[in-house]
C-alpha positions in Angstrom: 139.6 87.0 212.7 142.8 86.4 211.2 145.4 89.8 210.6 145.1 89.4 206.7 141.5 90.0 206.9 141.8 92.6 209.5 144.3 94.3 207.7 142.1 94.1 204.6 139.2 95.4 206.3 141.3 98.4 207.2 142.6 99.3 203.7 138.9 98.7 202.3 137.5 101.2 204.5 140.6 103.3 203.8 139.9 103.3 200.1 136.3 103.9 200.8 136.9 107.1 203.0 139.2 108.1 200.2 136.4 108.0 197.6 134.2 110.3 200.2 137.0 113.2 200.1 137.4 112.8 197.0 133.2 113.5 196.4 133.8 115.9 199.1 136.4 117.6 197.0 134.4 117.8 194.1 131.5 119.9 195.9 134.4 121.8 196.8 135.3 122.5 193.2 131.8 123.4 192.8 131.7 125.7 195.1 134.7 127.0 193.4 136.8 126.6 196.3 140.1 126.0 194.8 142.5 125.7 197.8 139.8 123.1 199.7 139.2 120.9 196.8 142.9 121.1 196.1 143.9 119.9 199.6 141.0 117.3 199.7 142.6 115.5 196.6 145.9 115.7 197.5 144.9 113.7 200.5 142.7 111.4 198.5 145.5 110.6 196.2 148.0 110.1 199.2 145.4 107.7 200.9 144.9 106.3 197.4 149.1 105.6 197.3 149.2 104.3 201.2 146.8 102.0 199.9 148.8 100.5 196.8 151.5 100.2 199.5 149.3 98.4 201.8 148.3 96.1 199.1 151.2 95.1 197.6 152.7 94.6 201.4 149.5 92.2 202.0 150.1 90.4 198.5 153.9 90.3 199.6 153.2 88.3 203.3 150.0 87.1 203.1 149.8 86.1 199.3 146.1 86.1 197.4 143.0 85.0 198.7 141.4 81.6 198.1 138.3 81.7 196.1 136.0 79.6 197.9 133.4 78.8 195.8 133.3 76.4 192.8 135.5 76.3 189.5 132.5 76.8 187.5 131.6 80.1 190.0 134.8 81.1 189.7 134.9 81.5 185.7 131.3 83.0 185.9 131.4 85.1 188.9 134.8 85.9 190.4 137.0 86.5 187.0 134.9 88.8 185.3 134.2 90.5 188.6 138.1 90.6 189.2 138.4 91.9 185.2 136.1 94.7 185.5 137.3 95.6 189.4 141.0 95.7 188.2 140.4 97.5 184.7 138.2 100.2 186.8 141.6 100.5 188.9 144.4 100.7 186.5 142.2 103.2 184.5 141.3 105.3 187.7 145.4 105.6 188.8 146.3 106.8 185.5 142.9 109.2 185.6 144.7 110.1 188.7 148.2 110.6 188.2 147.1 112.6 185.0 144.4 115.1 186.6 146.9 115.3 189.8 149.6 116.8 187.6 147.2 118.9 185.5 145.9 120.3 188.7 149.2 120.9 190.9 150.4 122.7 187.3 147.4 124.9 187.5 148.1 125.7 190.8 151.4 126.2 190.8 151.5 128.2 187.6 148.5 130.1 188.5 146.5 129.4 185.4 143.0 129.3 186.4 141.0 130.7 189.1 138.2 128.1 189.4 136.1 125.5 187.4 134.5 128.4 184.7 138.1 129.2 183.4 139.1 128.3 179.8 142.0 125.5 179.7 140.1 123.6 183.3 137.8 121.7 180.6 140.3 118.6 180.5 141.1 118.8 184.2 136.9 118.7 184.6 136.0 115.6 182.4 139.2 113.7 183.2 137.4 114.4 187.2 134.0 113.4 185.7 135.5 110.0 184.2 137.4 109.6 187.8 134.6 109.8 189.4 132.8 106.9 187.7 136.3 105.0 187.4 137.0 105.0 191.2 133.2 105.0 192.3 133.1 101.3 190.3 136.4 100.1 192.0 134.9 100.6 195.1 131.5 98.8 194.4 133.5 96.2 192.4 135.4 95.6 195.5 132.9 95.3 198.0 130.9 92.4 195.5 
């Protein structure tokens, strides 16, 4: 097996392990276990970032992958595939990014003591659309 697909295999099963604390993280919050489901996403996110490293270091020596199949497979299957996967990622970074800082603000300002708290709404359904956002990169990535 060649190191770009080793490497690849490493960073897929990265990504997916980061998508289990993150679920983790969430029974956390339901729980209302505020410290646990903070520390779960703050490692999510920073396995989430080692990974965008890792991929653009893999893009950087190794450039893309060859589609192997036919042009006529690769307009019907692989492109939209590749649309859906990388629109599912942009959108779950800046999901991300955004409930990270609402969160570590929470924290830090002490604004909140759990989930049933007034003002955690946004923090909630931003989570809720993460969920679904990251959850379809991953599934996306694995067709």
């Amino acid at each position: 097996m060649e190191l770009s697909s080793v490497l690849w295999c490493v960073v897929l099963l990265g990504m997916t392990l980061a998508y289990g604390i993150t679920l983790y993280g969430v029974h956390a919050a339901k729980r209302h276990e505020v410290a646990s489901h903070g520390r779960r996403m703050i490692v999510s996110c920073t396995l989430v970032g080692i990974w965008l490293v890792a991929y653009l270091t893999k893009q950087m020596f190794f450039g893309r992958d060859q589609f192997g199949g036919t042009s006529q497979e690769y307009w019907t299957l692989y492109v939209p595939v590749l649309a859906v996967h990388t629109s599912l990622a942009i959108t779950t970074i800046g999901l991300g990014l955004t409930n990270m800082t609402i969160g570590l603000r929470r924290l830090r300002y002490g604004i909140g003591a759990g989930a049933m708290v007034a003002g955690v709404t946004r923090h909630r359904v931003l989570g809720r659309w993460m969920q679904w956002t990251f959850g379809g990169t991953i599934l996306t990535a694995y067709v």
